[in-house]
C-alpha positions as CSV (number, residue, x, y, z in Angstrom):
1,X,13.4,-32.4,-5.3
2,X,13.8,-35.0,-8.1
3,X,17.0,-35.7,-10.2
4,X,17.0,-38.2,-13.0
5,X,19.5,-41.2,-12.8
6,X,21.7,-42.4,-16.2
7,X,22.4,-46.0,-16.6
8,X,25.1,-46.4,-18.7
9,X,26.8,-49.7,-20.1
10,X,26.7,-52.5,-17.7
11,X,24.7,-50.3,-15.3
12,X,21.8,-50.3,-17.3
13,X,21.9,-54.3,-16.9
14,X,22.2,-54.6,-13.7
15,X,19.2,-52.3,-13.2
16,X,17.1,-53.2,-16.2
17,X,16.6,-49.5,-17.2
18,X,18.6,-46.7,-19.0
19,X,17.6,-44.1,-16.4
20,X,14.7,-43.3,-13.7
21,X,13.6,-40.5,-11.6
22,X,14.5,-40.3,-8.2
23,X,12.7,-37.9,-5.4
24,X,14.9,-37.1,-2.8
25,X,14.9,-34.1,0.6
26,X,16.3,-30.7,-0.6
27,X,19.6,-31.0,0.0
28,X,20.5,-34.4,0.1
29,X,23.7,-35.4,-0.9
30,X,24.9,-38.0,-3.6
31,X,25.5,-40.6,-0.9
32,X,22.2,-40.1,0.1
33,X,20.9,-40.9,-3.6
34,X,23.7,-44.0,-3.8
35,X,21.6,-45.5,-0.5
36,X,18.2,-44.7,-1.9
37,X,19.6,-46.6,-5.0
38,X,21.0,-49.6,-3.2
39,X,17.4,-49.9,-0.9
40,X,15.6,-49.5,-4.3
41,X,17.6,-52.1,-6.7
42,X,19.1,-54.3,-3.7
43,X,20.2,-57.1,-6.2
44,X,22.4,-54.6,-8.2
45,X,25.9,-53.6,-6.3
46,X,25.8,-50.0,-7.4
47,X,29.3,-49.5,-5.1
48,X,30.8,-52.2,-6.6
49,X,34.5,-51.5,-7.2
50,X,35.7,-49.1,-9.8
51,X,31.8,-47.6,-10.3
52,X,31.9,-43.9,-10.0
53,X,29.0,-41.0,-10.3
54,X,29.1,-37.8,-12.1
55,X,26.7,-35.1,-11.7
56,X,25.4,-32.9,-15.0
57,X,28.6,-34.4,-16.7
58,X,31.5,-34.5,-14.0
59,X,33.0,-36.8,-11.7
60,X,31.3,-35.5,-7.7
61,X,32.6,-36.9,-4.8
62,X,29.6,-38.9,-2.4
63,X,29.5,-35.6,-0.1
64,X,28.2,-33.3,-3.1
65,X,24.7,-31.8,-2.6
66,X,22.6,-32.6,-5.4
67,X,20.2,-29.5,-6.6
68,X,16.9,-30.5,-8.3
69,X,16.9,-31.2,-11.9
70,X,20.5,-32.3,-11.8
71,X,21.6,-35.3,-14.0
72,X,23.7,-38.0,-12.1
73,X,24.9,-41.1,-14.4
74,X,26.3,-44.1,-13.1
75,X,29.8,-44.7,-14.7
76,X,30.8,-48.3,-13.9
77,X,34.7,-49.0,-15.1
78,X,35.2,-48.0,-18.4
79,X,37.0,-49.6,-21.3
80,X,38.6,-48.3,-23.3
81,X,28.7,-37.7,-32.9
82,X,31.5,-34.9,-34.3
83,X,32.0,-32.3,-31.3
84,X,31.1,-29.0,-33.2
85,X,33.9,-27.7,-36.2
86,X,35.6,-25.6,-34.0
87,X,38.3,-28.0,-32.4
88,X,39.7,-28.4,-36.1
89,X,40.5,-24.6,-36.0
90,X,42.2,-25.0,-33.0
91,X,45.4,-27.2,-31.1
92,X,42.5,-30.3,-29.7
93,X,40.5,-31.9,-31.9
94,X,38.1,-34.6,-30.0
95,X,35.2,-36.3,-31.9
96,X,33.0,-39.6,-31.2
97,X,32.8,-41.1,-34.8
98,X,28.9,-43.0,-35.6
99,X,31.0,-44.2,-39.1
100,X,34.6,-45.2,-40.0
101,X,37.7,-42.9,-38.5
102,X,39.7,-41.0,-41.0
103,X,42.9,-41.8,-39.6
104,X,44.7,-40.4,-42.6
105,X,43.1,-37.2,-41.6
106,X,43.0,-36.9,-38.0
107,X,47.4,-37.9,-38.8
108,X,47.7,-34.6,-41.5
109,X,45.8,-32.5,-39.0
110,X,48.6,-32.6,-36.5
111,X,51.5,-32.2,-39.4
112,X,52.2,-29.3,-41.3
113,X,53.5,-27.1,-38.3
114,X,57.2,-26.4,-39.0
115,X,57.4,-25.7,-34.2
116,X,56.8,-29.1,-33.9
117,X,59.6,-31.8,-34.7
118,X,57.7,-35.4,-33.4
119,X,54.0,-36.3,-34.7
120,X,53.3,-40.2,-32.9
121,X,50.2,-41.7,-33.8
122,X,48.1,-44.9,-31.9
123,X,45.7,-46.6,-33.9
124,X,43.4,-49.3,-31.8
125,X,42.5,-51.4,-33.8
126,X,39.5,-54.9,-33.8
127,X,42.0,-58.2,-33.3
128,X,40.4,-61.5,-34.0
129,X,39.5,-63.6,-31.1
130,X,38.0,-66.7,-30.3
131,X,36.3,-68.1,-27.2
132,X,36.5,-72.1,-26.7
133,X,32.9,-71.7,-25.8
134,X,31.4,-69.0,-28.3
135,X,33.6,-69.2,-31.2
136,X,35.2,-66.0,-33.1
137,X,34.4,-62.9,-32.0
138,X,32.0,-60.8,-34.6
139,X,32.6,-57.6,-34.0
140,X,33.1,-54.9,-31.0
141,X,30.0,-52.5,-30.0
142,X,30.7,-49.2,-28.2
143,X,28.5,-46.9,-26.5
144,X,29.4,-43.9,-24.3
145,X,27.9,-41.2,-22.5
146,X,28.6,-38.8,-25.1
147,X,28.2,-35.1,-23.6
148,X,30.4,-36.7,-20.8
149,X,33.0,-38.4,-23.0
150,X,33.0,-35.3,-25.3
151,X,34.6,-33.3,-21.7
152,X,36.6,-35.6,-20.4
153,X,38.9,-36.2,-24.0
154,X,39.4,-32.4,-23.9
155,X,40.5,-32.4,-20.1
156,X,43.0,-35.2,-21.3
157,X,44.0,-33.2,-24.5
158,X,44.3,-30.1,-22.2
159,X,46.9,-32.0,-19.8
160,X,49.0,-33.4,-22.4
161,X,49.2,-30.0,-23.9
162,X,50.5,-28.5,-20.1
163,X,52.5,-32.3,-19.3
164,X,54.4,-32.9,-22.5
165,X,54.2,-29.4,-24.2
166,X,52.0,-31.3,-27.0
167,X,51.3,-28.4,-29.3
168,X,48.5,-30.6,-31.5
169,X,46.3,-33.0,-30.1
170,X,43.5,-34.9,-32.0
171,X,41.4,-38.1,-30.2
172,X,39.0,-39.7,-32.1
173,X,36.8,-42.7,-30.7
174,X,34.4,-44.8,-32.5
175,X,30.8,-45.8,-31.6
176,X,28.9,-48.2,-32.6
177,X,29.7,-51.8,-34.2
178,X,33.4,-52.3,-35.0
179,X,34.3,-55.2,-37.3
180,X,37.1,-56.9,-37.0
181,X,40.7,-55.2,-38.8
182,X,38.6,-51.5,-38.0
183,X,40.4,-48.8,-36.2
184,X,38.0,-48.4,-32.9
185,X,40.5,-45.4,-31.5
186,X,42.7,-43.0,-33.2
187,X,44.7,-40.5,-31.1
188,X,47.7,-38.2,-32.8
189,X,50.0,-35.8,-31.3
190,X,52.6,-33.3,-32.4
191,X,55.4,-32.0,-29.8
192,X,58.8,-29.7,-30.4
193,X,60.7,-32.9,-29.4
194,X,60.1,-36.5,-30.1
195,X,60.3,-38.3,-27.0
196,X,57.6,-35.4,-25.5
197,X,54.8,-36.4,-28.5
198,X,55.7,-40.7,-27.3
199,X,55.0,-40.1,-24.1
200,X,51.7,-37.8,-24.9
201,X,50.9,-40.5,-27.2
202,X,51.2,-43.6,-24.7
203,X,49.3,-41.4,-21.5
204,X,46.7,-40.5,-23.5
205,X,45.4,-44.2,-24.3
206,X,46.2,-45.1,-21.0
207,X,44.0,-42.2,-19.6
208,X,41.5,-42.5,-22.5
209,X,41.0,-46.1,-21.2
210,X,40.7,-45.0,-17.6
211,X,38.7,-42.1,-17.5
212,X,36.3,-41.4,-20.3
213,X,32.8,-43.0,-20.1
214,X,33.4,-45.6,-22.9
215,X,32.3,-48.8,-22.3
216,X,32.5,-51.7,-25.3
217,X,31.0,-55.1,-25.7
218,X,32.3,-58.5,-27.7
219,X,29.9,-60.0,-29.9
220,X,30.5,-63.5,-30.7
221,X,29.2,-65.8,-33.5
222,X,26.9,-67.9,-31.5
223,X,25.2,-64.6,-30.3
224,X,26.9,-64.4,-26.9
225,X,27.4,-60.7,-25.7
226,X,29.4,-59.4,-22.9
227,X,31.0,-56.2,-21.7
228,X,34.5,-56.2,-21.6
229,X,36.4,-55.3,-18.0
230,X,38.7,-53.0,-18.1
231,X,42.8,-54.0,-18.2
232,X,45.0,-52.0,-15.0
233,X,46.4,-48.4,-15.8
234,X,49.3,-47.2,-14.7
235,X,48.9,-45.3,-11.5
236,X,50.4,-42.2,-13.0
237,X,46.9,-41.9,-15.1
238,X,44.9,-40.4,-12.3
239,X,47.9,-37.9,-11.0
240,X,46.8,-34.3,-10.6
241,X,47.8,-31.5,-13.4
242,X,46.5,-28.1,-13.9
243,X,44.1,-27.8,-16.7
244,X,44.4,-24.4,-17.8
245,X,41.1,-22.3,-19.4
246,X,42.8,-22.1,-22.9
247,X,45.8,-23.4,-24.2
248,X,48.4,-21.9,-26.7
249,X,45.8,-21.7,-29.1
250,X,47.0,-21.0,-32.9
């Protein structure tokens, strides 16, 4: 059987490619693709820590049997185009922006509902940098494994809605270049009670940063690139919650 490999953000450095196609036994598992990796590209550290595999768009543990045809992407440490209409007719709205956030709108999308008494907002916004050997930072690039990304902000959306009774939730993530004083993430939510919609608000980035298949890169004057690690979550991020199939939706 043969399933095609993603490289995504550093990954595809260390390897040199974006993806390649891999023949494997019927029925092998994905540790059995990570070694045929690791014997085929012995220079890159492909188990590195914090690098992590999903399989046709979700997280698989090494023990999952791969079937042919399937997609595996390599998602090394994260950090932190529209989905279709519908999510604006409904509680989640998650998009990855190719142009400038409307952060005015994605903040009167969660208002106007008279059930819901706190609306917090986070923008993220491009700070000005310098490096002693590079100079000032340009500007910000981010890339993602969209399809991925586009899954993974609704499962978060999802759990705030069941954690902190968030009634509205709307993520919105940029991609692309991000000069500096831009807003690279906007994430809004509206709960009955106040200290329900801060705490949403503040998980949410945390988890955003965490687990969504993000990656960004500083640009610096003198043409220096690299990708940025990510900062530590808390260890709450990654806790279980039940995602339901549908939620409250008006």
């Amino acid at each position: 059987m043969t399933v095609t490999v993603l490289y995504f953000g550093p990954s595809a450095g260390w390897i040199g490619a974006e993806s390649e196609s891999i023949d494997l036994p019927a029925g092998a598992t994905l540790a059995a693709l990570i070694d045929a990796l690791r014997r085929r590209h012995s220079a890159a550290d492909l188990v590195r820590a914090g690098v992590r595999f999903a399989v046709n768009e979700r997280f698989a543990p090494p023990d999952a049997v791969l079937n042919d045809g399937d997609e595996v992407a390599v998602i090394p440490p994260v950090s932190g185009g529209q989905d279709d209409p519908a999510p604006r007719r409904e509680p989640i709205w998650v998009e990855l922006a190719h142009s400038a956030i409307p952060v005015h709108e994605v903040r009167a999308w969660v208002g106007g509902d008279a059930r819901f008494g706190g609306i917090v907002t986070f923008d993220g916004v491009t700070r000005a940098e310098s490096d002693a050997e590079h100079g000032r930072l340009l500007h910000l690039e981010y890339s993602a494994y969209e399809g991925m990304a586009l899954r993974q902000m609704r499962e978060l959306a999802r759990r705030a809605a069941v954690d902190f009774q968030a009634g509205r939730v709307a993520i919105v993530h940029r991609l692309g270049e991000v000069v500096l004083a831009d807003v690279s993430v906007s994430i809004a939510v509206a709960a009955a009670h106040r200290a329900d919609a801060f705490e949403a608000c503040r998980w949410l980035i945390d988890a955003l940063k965490s687990d969504v298949p993000i990656w960004k890169r500083d640009v610096f004057e003198d043409g220096f690139q690299r990708w940025v690690e990510p900062a530590a979550v808390p260890d709450d991020v990654n806790q279980p919650a039940a995602v339901p199939n549908d939620v409250n939706r008006t």
